[in-house]
ROSE-4610 file (N, C-alpha, C; in Angstrom, 1 decimal, always signed):
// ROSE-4610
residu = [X/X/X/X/X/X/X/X/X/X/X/X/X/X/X/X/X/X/X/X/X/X/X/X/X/X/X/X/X/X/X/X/X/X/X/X/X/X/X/X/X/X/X/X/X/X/X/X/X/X/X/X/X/X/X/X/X/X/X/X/X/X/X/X/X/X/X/X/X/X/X/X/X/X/X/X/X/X/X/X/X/X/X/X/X/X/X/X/X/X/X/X/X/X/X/X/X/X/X/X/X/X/X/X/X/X/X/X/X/X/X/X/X/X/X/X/X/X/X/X/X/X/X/X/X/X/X/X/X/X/X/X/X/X/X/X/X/X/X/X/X/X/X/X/X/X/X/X/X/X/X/X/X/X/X/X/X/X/X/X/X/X/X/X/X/X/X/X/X/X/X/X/X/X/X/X/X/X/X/X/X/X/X/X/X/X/X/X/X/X/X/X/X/X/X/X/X/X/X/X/X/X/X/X/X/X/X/X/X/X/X/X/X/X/X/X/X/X/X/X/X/X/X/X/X/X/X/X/X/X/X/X/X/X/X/X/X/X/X/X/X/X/X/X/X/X/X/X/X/X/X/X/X/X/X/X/X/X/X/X/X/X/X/X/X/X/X/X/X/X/X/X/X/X/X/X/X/X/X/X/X/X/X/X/X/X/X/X/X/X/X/X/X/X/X/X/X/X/X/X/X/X/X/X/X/X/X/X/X/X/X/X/X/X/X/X/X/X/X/X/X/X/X/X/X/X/X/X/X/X/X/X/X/X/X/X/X/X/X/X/X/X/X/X/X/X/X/X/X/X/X/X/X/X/X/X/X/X/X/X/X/X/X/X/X/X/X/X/X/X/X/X/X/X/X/X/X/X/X/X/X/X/X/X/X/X/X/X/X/X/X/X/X/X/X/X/X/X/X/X/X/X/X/X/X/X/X/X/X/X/X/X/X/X/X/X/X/X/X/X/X/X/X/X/X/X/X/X/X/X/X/X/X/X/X/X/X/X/X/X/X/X/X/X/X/X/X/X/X/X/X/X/X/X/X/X/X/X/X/X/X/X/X/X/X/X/X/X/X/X/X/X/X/X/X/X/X/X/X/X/X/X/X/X/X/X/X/X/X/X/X/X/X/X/X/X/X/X/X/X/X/X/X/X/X/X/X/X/X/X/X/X/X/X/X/X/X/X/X/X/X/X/X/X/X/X/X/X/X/X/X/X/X/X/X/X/X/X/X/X/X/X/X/X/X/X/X/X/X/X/X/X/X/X/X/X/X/X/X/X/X/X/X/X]
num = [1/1/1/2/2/2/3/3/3/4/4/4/5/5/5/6/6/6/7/7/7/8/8/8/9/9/9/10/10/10/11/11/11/12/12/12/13/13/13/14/14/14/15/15/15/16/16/16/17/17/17/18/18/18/19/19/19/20/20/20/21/21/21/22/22/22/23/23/23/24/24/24/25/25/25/26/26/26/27/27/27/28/28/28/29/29/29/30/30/30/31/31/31/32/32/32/33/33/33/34/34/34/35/35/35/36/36/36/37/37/37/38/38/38/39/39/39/40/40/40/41/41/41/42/42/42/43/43/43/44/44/44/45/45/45/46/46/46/47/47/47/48/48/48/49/49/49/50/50/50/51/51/51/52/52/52/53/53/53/54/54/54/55/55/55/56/56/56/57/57/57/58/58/58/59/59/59/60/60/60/61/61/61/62/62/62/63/63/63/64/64/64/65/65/65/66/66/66/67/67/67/68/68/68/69/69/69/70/70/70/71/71/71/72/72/72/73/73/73/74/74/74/75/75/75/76/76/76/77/77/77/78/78/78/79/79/79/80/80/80/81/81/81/82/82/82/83/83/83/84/84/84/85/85/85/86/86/86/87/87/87/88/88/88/89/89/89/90/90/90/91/91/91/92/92/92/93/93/93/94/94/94/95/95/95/96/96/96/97/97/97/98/98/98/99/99/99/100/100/100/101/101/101/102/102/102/103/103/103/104/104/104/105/105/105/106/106/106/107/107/107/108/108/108/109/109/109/110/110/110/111/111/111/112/112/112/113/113/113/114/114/114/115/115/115/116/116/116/117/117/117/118/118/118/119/119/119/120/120/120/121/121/121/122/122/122/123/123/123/124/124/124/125/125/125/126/126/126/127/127/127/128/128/128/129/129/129/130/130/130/131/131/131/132/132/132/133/133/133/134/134/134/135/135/135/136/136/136/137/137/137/138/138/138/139/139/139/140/140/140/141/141/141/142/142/142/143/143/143/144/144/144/145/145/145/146/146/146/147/147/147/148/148/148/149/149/149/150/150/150/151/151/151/152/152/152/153/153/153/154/154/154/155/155/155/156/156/156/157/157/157/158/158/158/159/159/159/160/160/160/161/161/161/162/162/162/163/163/163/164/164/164/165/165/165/166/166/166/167/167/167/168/168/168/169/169/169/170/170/170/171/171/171/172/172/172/173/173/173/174/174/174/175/175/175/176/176/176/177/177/177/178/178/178/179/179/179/180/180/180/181/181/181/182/182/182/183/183/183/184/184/184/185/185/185/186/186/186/187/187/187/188/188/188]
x = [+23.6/+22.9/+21.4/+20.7/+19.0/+19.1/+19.5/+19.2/+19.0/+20.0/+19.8/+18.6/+18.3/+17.5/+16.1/+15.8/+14.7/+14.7/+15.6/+15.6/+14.8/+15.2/+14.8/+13.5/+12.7/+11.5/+11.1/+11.4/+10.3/+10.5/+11.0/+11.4/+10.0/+10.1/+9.2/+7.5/+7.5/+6.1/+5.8/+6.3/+6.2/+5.8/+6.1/+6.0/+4.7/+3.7/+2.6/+3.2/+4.7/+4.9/+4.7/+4.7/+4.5/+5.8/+5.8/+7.5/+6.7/+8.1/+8.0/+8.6/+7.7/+8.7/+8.6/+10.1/+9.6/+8.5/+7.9/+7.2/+7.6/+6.9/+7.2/+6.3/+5.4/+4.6/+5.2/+4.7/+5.1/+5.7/+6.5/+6.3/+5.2/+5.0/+4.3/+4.3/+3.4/+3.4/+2.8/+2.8/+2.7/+2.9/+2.2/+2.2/+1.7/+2.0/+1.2/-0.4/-0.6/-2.0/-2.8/-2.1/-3.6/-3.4/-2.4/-2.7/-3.7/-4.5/-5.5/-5.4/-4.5/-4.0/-3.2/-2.1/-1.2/-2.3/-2.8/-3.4/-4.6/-5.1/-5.7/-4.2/-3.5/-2.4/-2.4/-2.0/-2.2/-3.6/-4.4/-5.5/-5.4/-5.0/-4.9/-3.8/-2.7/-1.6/-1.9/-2.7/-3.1/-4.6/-5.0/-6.4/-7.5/-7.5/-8.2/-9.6/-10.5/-11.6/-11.7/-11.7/-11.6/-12.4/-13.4/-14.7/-13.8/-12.7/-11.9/-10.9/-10.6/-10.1/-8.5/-7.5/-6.3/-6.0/-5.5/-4.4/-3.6/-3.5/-2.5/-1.3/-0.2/+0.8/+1.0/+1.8/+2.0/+3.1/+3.8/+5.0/+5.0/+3.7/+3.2/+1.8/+1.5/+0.2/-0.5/+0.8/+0.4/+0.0/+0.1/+0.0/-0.8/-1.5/-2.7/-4.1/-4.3/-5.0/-5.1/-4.0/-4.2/-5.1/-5.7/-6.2/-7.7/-8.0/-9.3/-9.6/-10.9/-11.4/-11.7/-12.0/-12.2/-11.4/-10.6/-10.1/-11.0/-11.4/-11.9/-11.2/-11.9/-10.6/-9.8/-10.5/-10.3/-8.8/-8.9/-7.6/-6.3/-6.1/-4.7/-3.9/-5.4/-5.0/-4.7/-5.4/-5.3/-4.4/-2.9/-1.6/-1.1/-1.3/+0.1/+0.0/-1.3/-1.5/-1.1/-0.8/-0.9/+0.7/+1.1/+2.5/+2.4/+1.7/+1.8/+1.6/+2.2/+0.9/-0.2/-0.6/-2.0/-2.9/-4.0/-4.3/-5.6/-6.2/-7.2/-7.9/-9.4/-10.1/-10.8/-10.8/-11.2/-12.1/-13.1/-14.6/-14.0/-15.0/-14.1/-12.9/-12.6/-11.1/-11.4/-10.4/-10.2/-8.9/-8.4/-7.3/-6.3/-7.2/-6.4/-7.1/-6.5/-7.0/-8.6/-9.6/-10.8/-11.0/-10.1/-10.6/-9.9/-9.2/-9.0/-9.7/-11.1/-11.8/-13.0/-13.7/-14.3/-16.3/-17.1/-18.3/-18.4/-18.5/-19.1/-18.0/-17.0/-16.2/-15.1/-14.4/-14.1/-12.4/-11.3/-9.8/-8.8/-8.7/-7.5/-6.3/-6.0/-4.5/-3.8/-2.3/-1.3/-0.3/+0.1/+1.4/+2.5/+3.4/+4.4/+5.4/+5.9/+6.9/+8.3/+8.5/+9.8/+10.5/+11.9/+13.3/+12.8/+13.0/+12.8/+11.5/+10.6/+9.2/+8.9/+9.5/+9.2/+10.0/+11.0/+12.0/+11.4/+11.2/+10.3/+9.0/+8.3/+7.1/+7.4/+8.4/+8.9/+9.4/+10.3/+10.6/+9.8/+8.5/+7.9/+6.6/+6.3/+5.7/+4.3/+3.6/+2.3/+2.5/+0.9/+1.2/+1.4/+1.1/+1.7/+0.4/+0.6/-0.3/+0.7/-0.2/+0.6/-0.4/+0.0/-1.2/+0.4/-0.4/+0.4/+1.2/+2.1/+2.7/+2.4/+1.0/+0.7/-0.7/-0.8/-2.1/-3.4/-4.7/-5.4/-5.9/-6.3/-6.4/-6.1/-4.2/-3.3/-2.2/-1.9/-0.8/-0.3/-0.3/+0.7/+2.3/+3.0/+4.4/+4.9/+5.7/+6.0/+7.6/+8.1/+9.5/+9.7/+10.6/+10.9/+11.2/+11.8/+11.8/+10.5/+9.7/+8.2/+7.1/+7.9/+6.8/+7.0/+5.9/+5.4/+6.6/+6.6/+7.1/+6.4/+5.1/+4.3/+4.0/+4.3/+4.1/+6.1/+7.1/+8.0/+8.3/+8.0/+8.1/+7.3/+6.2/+5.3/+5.2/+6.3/+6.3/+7.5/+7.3/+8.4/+9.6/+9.7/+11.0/+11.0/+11.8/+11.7/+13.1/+12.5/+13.6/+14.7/+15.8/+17.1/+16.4/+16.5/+15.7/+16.8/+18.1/+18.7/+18.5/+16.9/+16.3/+15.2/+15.1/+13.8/+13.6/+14.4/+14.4/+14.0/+13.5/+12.6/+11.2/+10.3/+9.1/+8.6/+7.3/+6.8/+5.8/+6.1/+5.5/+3.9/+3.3/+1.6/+1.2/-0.4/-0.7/-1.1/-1.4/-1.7/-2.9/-3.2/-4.3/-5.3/-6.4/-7.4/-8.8/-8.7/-9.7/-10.6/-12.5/-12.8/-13.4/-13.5/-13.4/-14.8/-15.7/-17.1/-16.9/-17.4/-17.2/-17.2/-18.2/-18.5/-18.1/-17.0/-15.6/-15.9/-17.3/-17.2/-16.2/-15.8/-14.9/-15.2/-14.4/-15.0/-14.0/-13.5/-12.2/-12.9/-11.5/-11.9/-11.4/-9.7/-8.7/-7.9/-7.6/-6.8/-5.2]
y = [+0.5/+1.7/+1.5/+0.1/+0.0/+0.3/-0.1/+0.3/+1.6/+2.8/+3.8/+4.4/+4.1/+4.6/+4.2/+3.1/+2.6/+3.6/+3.5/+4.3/+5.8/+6.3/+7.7/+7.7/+6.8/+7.0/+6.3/+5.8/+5.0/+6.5/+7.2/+8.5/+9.5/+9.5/+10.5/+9.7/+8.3/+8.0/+8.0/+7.5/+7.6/+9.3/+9.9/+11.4/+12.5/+11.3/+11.5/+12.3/+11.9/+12.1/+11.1/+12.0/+10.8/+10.6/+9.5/+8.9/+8.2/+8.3/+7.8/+6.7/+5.5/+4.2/+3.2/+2.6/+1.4/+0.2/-0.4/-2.0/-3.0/-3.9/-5.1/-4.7/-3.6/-3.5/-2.3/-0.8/+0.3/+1.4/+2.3/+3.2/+3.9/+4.0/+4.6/+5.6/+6.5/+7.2/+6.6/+7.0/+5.9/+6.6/+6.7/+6.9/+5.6/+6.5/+5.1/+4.9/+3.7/+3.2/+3.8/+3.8/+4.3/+5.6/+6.2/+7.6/+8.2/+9.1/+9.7/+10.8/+11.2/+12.9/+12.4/+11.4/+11.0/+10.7/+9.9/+9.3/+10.4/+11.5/+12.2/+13.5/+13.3/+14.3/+13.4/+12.2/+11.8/+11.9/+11.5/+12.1/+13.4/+14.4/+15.8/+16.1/+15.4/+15.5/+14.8/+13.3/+13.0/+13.9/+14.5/+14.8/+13.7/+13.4/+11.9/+11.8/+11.3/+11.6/+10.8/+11.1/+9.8/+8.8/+8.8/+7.6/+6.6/+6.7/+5.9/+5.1/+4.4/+3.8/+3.3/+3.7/+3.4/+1.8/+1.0/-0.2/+0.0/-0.9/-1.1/-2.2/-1.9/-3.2/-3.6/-4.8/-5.4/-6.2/-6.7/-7.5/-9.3/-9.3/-11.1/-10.9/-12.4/-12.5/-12.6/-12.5/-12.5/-10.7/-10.2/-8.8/-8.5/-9.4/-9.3/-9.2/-10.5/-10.4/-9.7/-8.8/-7.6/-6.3/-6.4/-5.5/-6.1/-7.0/-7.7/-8.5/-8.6/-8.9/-10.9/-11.4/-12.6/-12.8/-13.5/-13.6/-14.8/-14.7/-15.6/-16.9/-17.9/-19.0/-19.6/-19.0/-19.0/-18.1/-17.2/-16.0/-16.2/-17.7/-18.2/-18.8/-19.4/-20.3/-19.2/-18.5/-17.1/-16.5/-16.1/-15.8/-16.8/-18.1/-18.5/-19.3/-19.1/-19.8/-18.7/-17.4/-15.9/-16.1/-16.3/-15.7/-14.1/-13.4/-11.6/-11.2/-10.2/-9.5/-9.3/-10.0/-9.7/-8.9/-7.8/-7.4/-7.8/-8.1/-8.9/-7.8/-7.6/-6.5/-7.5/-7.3/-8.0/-7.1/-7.9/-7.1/-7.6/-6.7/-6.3/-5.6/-4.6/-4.3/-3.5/-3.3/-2.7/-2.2/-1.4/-0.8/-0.5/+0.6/+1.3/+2.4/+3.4/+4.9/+4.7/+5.7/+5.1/+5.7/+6.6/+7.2/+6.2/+5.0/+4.0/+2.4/+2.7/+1.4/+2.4/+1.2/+1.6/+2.0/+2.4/+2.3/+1.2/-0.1/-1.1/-2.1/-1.1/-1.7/-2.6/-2.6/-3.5/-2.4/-3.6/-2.7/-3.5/-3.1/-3.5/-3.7/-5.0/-5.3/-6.1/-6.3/-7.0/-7.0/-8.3/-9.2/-8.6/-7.6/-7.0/-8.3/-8.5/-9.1/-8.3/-7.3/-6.3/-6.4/-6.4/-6.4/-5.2/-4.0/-3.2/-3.0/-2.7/-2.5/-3.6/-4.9/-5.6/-4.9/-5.1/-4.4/-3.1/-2.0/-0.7/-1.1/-1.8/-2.2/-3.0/-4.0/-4.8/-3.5/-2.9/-1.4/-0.4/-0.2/+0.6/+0.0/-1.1/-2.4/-1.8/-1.4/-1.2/-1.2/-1.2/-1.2/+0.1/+0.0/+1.4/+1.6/+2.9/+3.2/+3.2/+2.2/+2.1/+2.9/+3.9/+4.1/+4.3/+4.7/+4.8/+6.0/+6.9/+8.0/+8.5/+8.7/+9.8/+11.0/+11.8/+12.4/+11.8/+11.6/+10.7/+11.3/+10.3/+10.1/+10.2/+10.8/+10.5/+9.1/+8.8/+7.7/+7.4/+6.0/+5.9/+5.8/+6.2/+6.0/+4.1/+3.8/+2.9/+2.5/+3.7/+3.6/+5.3/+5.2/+6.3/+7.7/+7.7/+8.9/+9.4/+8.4/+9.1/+9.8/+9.6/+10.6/+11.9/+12.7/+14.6/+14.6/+16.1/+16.9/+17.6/+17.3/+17.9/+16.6/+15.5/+14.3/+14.2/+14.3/+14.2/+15.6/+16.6/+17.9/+17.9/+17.1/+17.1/+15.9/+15.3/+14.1/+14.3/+14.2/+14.0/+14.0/+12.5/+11.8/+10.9/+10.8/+10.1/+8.9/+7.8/+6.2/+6.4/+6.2/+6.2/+4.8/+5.6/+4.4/+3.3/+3.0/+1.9/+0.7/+1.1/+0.0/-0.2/+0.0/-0.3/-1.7/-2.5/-4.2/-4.5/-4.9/-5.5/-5.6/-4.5/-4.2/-4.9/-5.1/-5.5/-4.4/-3.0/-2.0/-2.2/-2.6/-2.7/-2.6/-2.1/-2.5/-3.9/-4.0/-5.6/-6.1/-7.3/-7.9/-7.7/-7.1/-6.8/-8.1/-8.8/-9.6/-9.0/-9.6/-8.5/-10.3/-10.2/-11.9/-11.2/-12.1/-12.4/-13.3/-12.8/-13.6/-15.1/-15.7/-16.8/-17.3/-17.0/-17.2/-16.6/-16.0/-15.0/-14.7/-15.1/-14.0/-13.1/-11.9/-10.8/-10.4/-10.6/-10.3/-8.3/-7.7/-6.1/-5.8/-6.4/-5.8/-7.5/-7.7/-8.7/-8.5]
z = [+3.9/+3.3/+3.4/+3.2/+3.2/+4.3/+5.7/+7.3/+7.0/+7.1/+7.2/+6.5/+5.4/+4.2/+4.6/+5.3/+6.5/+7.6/+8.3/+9.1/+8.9/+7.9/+8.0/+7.4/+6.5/+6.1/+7.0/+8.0/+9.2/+10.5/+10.1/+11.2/+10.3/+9.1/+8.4/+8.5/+8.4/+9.2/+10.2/+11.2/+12.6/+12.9/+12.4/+12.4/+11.3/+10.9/+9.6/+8.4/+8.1/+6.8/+5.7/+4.2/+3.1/+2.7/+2.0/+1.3/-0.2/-1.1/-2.4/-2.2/-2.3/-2.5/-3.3/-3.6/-4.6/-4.2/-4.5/-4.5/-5.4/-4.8/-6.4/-7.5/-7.4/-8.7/-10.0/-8.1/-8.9/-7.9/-8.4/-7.3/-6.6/-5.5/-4.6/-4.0/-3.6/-2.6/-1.1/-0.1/+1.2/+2.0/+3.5/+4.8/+5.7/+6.7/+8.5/+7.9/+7.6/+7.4/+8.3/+9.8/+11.0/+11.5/+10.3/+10.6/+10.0/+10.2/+9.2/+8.8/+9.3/+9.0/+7.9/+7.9/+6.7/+5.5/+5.9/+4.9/+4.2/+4.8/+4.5/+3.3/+4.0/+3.0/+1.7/+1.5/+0.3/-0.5/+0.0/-1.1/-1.3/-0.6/-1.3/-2.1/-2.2/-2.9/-4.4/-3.9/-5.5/-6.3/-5.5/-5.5/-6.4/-5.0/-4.9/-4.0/-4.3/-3.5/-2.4/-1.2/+0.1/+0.0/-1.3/-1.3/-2.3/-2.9/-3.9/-2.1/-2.2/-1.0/-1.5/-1.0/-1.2/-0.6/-1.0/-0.5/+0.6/+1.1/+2.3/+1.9/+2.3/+2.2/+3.6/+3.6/+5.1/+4.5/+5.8/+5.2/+5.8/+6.2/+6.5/+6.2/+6.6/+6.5/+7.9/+8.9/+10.5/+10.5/+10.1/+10.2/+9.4/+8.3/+8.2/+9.0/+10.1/+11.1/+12.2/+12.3/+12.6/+12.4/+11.1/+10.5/+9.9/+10.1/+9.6/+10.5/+11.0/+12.2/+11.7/+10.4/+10.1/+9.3/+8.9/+7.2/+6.9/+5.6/+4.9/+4.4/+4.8/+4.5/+3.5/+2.1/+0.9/+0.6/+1.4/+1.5/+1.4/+2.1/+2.1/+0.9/+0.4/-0.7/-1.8/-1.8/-2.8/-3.0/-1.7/-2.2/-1.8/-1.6/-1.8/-3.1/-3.9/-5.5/-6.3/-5.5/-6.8/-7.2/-7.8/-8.5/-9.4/-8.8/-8.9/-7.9/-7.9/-7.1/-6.7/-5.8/-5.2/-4.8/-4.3/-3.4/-3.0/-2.3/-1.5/-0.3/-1.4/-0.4/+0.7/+1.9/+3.0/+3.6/+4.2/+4.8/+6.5/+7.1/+8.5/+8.8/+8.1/+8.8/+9.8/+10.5/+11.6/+12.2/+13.0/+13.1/+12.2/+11.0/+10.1/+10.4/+9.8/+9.7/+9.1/+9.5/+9.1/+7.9/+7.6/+5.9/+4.6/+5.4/+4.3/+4.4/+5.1/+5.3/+4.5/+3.4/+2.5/+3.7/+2.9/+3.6/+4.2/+3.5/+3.4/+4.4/+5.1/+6.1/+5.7/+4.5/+3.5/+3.5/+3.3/+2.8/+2.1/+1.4/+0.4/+0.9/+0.6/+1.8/+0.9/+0.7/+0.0/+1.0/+0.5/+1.1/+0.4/+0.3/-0.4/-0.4/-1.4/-1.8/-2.7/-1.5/-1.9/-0.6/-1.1/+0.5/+0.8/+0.4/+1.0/+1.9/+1.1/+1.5/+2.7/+3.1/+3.9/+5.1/+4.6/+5.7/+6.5/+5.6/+6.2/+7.2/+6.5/+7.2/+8.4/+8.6/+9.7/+10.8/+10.4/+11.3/+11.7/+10.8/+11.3/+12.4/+12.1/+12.6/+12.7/+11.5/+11.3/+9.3/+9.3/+8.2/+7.0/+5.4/+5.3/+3.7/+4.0/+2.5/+1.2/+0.2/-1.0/-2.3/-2.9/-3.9/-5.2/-5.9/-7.6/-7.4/-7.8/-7.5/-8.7/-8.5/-9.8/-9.7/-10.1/-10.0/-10.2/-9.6/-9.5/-10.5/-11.7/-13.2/-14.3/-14.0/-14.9/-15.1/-16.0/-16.1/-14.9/-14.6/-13.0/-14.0/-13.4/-13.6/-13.8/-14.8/-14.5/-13.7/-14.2/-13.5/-12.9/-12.3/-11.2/-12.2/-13.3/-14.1/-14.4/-14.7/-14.9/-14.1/-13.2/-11.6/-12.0/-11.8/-12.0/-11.0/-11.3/-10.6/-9.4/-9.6/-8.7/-7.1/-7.7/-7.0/-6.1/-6.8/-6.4/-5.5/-5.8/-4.7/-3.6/-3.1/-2.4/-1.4/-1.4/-0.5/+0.6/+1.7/+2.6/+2.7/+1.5/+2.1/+0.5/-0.2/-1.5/-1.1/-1.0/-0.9/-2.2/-2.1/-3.4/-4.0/-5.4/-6.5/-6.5/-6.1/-6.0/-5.7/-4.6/-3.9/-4.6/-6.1/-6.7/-6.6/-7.5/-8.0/-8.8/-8.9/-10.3/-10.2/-10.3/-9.9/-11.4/-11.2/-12.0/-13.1/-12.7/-13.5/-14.0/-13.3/-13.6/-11.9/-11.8/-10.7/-10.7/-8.9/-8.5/-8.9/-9.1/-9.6/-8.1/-8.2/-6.9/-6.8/-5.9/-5.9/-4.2/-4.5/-3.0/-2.4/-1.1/-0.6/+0.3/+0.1/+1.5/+2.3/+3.7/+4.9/+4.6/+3.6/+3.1/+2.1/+1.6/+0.5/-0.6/-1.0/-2.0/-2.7/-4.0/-5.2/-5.5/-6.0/-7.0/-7.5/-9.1/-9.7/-10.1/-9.1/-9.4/-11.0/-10.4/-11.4/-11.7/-12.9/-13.6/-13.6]
C-alpha cells in the first residue's frame, strides 16, 4: 500500500503539484524543491511572503551535496549528534528552485528521518518542500485532524494519515552554519 501511495504523490510532483504529508515532526505541505511554479503555489496557498524561505527535506546526507555547493565541516557532526530533528541552514545552495534560496544564498535543509518521507524523496529523486500545513501565522497543526479546511482543499494530493508514525509534533530545531563553521541557534 506505501508503494502505491508513493507512487501517486511522486506522479502529483513530478507534475508541480502540492501534497499533504506526514514527517517526523509535523504535517506538511510540500512540492519539487526545484520547481518554482510549485513552490511558488505554496506560498500562495499559505499566504506566505517569498522573503520568509521554506525548508527542504532530503532522504541522505549524499543528497545533501547536491544542493550546497560547500558543506561546512562542522555539519556532519551536527546530525549525527542531533537526536531531533534537525534543520541546518547552509550558505551556497544551489540547484533548488530559486524562490527557496534565501537573499544571502543560504537554504534550510533536513535529513528526514520518516519511512515514508524517505521513501517519497528516494522515488522522486530530488528533493521536496516541507513547510507546516497551516496558514502562515496561524497554529501549525499538530496532528492531521487539526489542518484548515482551507489548507486540506487546496492541495493536490493528501498522503493516508496511516503513514503518519510517530511524528514528533513540534517543528525542527533550525541551526544557520558559515563557511568557516559558524553557529547560529535560529530555533531550539
Amino acid at each position: 500500500m506505501m508503494k502505491n501511495e508513493i507512487r501517486k504523490a511522486v506522479e502529483i510532483l513530478k507534475n508541480g503539484g502540492i501534497i499533504l504529508f506526514p514527517s517526523d515532526t509535523l504535517w506538511g505541505t510540500g512540492c519539487d524543491a526545484t520547481n518554482a511554479e510549485a513552490v511558488e503555489k505554496i506560498y500562495r496557498l499559505k499566504r506566505r511572503s517569498d522573503s520568509k524561505s521554506m525548508l527542504v527535506l532530503v532522504d541522505s546526507a549524499d543528497r545533501i551535496a547536491r544542493h550546497v555547493k560547500q558543506i561546512p565541516g562542522i555539519a556532519a557532526d551536527l546530525i549525527e549528534l542531533s537526536d531531533t530533528p534537525l534543520t541546518i541552514i547552509y550558505p551556497q545552495a544551489m540547484n533548488l528552485a530559486p524562490n527557496l534560496i534565501a537573499e544571502d544564498g543560504t537554504a534550510g535543509i533536513r535529513i528526514v528521518n520518516h519511512e515514508f518521507c524517505k521513501q517519497l524523496i528516494f522515488a522522486l529523486n530530488r528533493p521536496i518542500v516541507s513547510t507546516s500545513a497551516n496558514i502562515s501565522g496561524e497554529k501549525y497543526p499538530q496532528e492531521f485532524n487539526q489542518i484548515s479546511p482551507e489548507i486540506l482543499n487546496n492541495v493536490d494530493f493528501t498522503v493516508n494519515k496511516i503513514f503518519e508514525g510517530n511524528p514528533t509534533k513540534k517543528p525542527s530545531a533550525i541551526i544557520k552554519l558559515g563557511l568557516k563553521n559558524e553557529v547560529e541557534v535560529i530555533r531550539k
